[in-house]
C-alpha positions, 0 to 999 in steps of 0.5 A: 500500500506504501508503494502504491502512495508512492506511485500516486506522488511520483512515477505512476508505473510503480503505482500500476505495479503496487496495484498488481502485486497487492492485488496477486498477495491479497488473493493467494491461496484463495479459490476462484469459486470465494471470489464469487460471495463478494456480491458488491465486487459481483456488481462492480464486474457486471458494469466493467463488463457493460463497458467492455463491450461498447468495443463493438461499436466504439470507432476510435479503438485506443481510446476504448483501450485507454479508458478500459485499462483505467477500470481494471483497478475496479476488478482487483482492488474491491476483491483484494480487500474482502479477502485482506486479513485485518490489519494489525495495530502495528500496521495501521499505525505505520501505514497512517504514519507513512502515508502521513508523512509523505503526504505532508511532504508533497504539500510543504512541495506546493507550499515551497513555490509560494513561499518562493516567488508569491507575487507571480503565483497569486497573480496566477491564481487570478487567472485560475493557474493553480500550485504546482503539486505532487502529483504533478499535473493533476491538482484534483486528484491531489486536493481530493486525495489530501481531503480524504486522507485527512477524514482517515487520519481522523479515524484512525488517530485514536487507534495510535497507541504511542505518544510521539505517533500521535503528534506527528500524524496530528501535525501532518493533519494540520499541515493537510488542512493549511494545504488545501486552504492555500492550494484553494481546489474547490473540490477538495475544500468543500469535500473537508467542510462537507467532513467538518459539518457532517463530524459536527452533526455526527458530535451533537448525536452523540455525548459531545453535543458543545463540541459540535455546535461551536464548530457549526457555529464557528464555521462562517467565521472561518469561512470569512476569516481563510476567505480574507487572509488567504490570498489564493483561496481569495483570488480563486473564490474572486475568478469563480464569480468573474466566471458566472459574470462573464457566462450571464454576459454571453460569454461561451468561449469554454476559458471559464472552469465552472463554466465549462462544466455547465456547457459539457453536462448539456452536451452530453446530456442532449447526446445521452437522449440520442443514444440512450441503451448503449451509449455512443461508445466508450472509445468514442466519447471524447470525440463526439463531444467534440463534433457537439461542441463545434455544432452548439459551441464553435466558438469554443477552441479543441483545447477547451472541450470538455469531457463530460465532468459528471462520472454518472453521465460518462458512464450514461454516454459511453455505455447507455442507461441500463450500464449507468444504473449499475454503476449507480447500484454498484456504488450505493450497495455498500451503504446497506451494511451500514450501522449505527456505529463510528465505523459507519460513520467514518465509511459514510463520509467518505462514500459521500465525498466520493459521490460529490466528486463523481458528480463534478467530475469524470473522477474514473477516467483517469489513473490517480482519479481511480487509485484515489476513489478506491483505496481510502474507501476500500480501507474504510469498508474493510474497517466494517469487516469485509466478507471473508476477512475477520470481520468483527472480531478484535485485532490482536496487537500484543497480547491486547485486544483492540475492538475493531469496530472502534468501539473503544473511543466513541467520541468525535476525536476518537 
């Protein structure tokens, strides 16, 4: 799992490589016919499958072979972790220390171009150009997956035993806050306060009800307080409402992000209407949004046209409805496991960052979008005992047992 963090941060082959070889240890030993109880990984198949055969009539074959080579995550990383026995507090606490740690050090990377020249980056930020990041190029997926893992340090922190492990992943926490307030990647801001408020509801159910009204009360004085003293995160929110200004004005040149997004959810929705049981074909999405785009939108430049920026309508346009809905049963059947319990709560809003992002984005067609979707989701449903795995029962460290239902700190923090 630490090689494939790697992989996320720096050459994406060791990332492809750690998959594998995680995937082969984690399912050694075990007979094909156990594969077939995973019900969820059954439904993942089925809407794999539905997109593996729009090869027949996808024209543009490499694209087709792009974006199926981007799913096959989807068939080894669910499996690999039903059958993954619980992890010991041991390894817990080294893969959140590591993960940790390599994640702070990719934001102090982004911070350093600031710190360096900050004139030239928040006048950058005017114009919606974004920190230079780790991973490099793709500040979504490094935004989303900074948010996500702040909600699993969270979970995991009173699980640390040591005191000195404590304050490091509690540093590296505060550091992943600071960073996504300075990187300002609308995606993965609203998906740590969409965390924030649903911790704060989750506190005042539960015995901390003081705890959770002061922060839903404090949170508009934060949101003023980052929105004025943090020069990026200003200069961003000020872009975002000079692009609505300019699309209320006319302007449908496709240079404005959110704008963008708006003219691609109607293209694709009109050619949905066109091809609505099998799609147009999954090879063949980029280019019939292109042919759309210089019919509705010819003013729009090739270098602007959108992929569709809603997973659910990617999987509509390429594959048709019915493989859209499989999708759509394939992501909300963890949700039945659920109890009322901090595990489930913890797993729920990760799913739900993980729907608000499918929705703004095609998050699934593209490598470090998938490794980022999968693995912190996958390691909070294995928290909820996985089928095939130990389940419930106590994790084992040292001649003491740990619940692993988390039972053992019920509170907000722990």
């Amino acid at each position: 799992m630490c090689g494939m963090f790697v992989g996320y941060l720096f050459p994406p082959a060791i990332l492809s490589i750690s998959m594998m070889v995680f995937g082969v240890n984690a399912l050694w030993g075990v007979h094909p016919k156990q594969w077939f109880r995973d019900k969820w990984w059954l439904m993942g198949v089925a809407w794999v499958a539905m997109f593996a055969m729009t090869w027949f009539w996808s024209e543009n074959k490499g694209d087709w072979e792009t974006r199926f080579q981007l799913k096959l995550p989807i068939l080894i990383l669910p499996l690999a972790f039903t059958f993954l026995p619980r992890f010991s507090l041991k390894q817990l606490t080294w893969l959140i220390l590591i993960i940790g740690l390599m994640l702070a050090g990719s934001a102090f990377y982004s911070i350093s171009f600031l710190v360096r020249d900050p004139v030239h980056y928040i006048r950058e930020y005017k114009q919606s150009h974004i920190l230079p990041t780790l991973p490099k190029g793709d500040h979504i997926s490094a935004s989303m997956g900074v948010a996500v893992f702040i909600i699993t340090g969270v979970y995991f922190w009173p699980m640390l035993k040591e005191t000195w492990v404590k304050w490091v992943v509690g540093i590296c926490l505060a550091i992943l806050v600071i960073h996504l307030h300075i990187l300002a990647v609308k995606c993965g801001l609203i998906s740590f306060y969409l965390f924030v408020i649903g911790w704060s509801i989750y506190a005042i159910a539960t015995r901390k009800k003081m705890i959770g009204l002061v922060i839903l009360l404090s949170l508009p004085v934060i949101f003023f307080l980052v929105g004025t003293f943090v020069p990026t995160l200003r200069e961003r929110a000020a872009y975002t409402g000079f692009s609505y200004f300019m699309f209320k004005n006319g302007d449908h040149s496709g240079k404005y992000g959110d704008i963008s997004r708006l003219m691609s959810y109607k293209i694709s929705v009109d050619l949905i209407k066109q091809y609505p049981w099998l799609g147009v074909g999954a090879g063949d999405i980029k280019d019939q949004m292109d042919k759309a785009y210089a019919i509705e939108y010819p003013e729009v430049q090739q270098v602007d046209r959108l992929y569709p920026h809603n997973q659910f309508l990617v999987n509509a346009l390429g594959c048709g409805i019915p493989a859209m809905l499989i999708f759509v049963c394939w992501y909300f059947m963890p949700l039945l496991t659920l109890k009322r319990n901090r595990q489930s709560f913890f797993f729920f809003m990760v799913w739900m960052m993980g729907l608000f992002e499918l929705m703004i984005e095609p998050h699934l067609e593209g490598q470090l979008g998938v490794f980022v979707f999968l693995i912190y989701l996958l390691l909070q449903k294995h928290e909820l005992g996985a089928p095939g795995g130990e389940g419930e029962q106590s994790r084992v460290t040292g001649g003491t047992a740990f619940p692993a239902n988390g039972s053992a700190a019920l509170s907000p923090g722990g």
